[in-house]
Wavefront OBJ file of the C-alpha trace (Angstrom):
o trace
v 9.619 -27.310 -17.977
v 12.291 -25.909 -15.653
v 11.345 -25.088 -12.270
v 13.108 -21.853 -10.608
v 13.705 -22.674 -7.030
v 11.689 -19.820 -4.602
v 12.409 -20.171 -0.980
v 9.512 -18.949 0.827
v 9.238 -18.167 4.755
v 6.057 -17.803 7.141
v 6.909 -14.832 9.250
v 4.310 -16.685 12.026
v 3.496 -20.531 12.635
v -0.382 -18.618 13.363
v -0.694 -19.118 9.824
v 0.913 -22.515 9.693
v -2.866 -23.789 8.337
v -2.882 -21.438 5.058
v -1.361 -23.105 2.233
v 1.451 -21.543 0.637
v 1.319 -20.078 -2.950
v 0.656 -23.110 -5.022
v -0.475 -23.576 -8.853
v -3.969 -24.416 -9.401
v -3.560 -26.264 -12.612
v -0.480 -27.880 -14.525
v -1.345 -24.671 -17.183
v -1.097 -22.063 -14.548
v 1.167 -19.060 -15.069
v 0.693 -17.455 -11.400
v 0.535 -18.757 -8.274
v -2.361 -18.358 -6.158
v -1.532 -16.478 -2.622
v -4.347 -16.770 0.553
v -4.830 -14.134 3.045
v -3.352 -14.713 6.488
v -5.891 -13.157 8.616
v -6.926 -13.702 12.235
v -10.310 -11.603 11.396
v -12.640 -11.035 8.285
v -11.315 -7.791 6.459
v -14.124 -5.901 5.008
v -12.968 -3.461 1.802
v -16.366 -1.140 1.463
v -17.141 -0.449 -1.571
v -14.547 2.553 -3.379
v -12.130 1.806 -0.738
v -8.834 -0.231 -0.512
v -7.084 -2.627 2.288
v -3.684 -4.162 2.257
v -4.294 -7.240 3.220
v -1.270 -9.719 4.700
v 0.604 -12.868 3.611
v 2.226 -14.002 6.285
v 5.097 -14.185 3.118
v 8.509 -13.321 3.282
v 9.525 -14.452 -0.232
v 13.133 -15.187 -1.756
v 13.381 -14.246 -4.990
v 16.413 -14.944 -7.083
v 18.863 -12.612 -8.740
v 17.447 -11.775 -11.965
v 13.941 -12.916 -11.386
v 10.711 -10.726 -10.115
v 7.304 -11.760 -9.173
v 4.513 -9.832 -10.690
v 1.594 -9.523 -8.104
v -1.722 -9.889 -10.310
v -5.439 -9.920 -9.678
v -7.328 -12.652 -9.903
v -10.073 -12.591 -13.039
v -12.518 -14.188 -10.972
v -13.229 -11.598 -8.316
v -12.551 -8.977 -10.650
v -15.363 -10.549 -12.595
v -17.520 -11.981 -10.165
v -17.037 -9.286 -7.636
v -15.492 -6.032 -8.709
v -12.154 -6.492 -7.200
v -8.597 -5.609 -8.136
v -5.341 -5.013 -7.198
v -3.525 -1.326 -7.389
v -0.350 -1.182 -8.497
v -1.330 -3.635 -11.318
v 0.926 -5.905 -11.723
v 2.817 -5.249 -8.867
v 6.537 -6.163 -8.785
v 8.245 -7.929 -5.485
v 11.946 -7.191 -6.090
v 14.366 -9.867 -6.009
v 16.429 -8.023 -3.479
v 13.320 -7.463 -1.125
v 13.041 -9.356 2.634
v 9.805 -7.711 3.947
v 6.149 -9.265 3.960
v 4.280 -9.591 0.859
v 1.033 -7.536 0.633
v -1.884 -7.494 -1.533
v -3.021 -4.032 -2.495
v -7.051 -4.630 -3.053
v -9.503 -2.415 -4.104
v -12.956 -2.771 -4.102
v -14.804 -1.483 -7.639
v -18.456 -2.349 -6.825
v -21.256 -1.193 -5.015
v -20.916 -3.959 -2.385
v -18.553 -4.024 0.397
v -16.167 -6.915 0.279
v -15.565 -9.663 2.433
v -12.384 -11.446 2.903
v -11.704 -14.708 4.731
v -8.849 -16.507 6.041
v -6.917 -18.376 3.792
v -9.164 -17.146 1.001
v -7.445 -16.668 -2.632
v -6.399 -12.906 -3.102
v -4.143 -12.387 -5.918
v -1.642 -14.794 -7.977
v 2.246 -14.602 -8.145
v 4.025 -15.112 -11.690
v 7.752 -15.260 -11.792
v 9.108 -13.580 -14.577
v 12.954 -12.807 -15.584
v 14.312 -9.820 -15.671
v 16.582 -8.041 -18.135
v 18.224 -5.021 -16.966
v 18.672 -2.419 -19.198
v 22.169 -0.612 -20.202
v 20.796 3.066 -20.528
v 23.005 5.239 -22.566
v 21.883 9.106 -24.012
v 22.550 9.743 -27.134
v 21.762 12.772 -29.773
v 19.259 10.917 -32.170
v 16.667 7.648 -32.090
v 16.072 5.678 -35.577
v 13.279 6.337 -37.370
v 9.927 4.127 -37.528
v 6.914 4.218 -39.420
v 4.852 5.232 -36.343
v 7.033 7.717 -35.336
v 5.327 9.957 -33.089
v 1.856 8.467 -32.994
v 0.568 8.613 -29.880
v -2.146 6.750 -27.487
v -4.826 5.273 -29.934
v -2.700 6.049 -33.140
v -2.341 2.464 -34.130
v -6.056 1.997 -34.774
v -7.149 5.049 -36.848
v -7.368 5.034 -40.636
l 1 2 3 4 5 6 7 8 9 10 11 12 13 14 15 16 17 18 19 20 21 22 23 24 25 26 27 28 29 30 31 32 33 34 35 36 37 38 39 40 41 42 43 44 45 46 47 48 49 50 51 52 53 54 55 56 57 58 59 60 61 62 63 64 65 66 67 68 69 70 71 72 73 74 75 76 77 78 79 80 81 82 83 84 85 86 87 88 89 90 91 92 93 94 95 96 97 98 99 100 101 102 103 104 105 106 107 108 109 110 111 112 113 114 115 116 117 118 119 120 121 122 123 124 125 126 127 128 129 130 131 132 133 134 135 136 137 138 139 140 141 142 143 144 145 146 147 148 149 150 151
């Protein structure tokens, strides 16, 4: 497989410690990104944090990374990520920040270095958006959310 080459940057050697977003198995379509936290971060339950990187990330021309939760706190934990999947642009230079939200009854505790989210590169196709009087027809046509599976 082809490897797309993603220049990353620490925006402070206080992190230096954290490991960068790395692959947890050969299989693995996201990355798995750490918190870069001095402090614990506590998300009470019903509430959401934005919790830091560190990150400045160089993406490409015609690539994205989709920011997605990770199924085991979501599972384990009631945790997920707003803005679901989240897209870093390829022409953004600012930190990278995890939008969490905390679905349980339990506050949340977060740790340094700690696993908060994964990062899958994905290509992008830009669209070529022209208006026009009429669409083709389809045998939905018009059938709305849940249409597909009545009878």
């Amino acid at each position: 497989m082809n490897a797309v080459k993603l220049n990353i940057k620490r925006i402070s050697e206080d992190y230096n410690d954290i490991a960068l977003p790395s692959y947890a198995t050969e299989g693995s379509a996201g990355m798995d990104v750490r918190a870069a936290i001095r402090e614990e971060i506590v998300i009470p339950s019903g509430e959401v944090k934005l919790v830091p990187t560190n990150l400045i990330v160089e993406i490409p021309f015609g690539y994205e990374i989709q920011v997605r939760p990770r199924s085991g706190l979501a599972l384990k934990h009631g945790i997920g990520l707003l803005n679901s999947p989240g897209t870093i642009d390829s022409d953004y230079r600012g930190e990278v920040g995890i939008i969490m939200s905390n679905f349980s009854k339990n506050d949340f505790v977060i740790k340094r270095g700690d696993r908060i989210a994964q990062l899958v590169l994905n290509k992008v196709y830009l669209a070529d958006v022209s208006e026009v009087r009429d669409v083709s027809e389809s045998e939905r046509g018009e059938g709305g959310f849940g249409h597909t599976g009545k009878k």
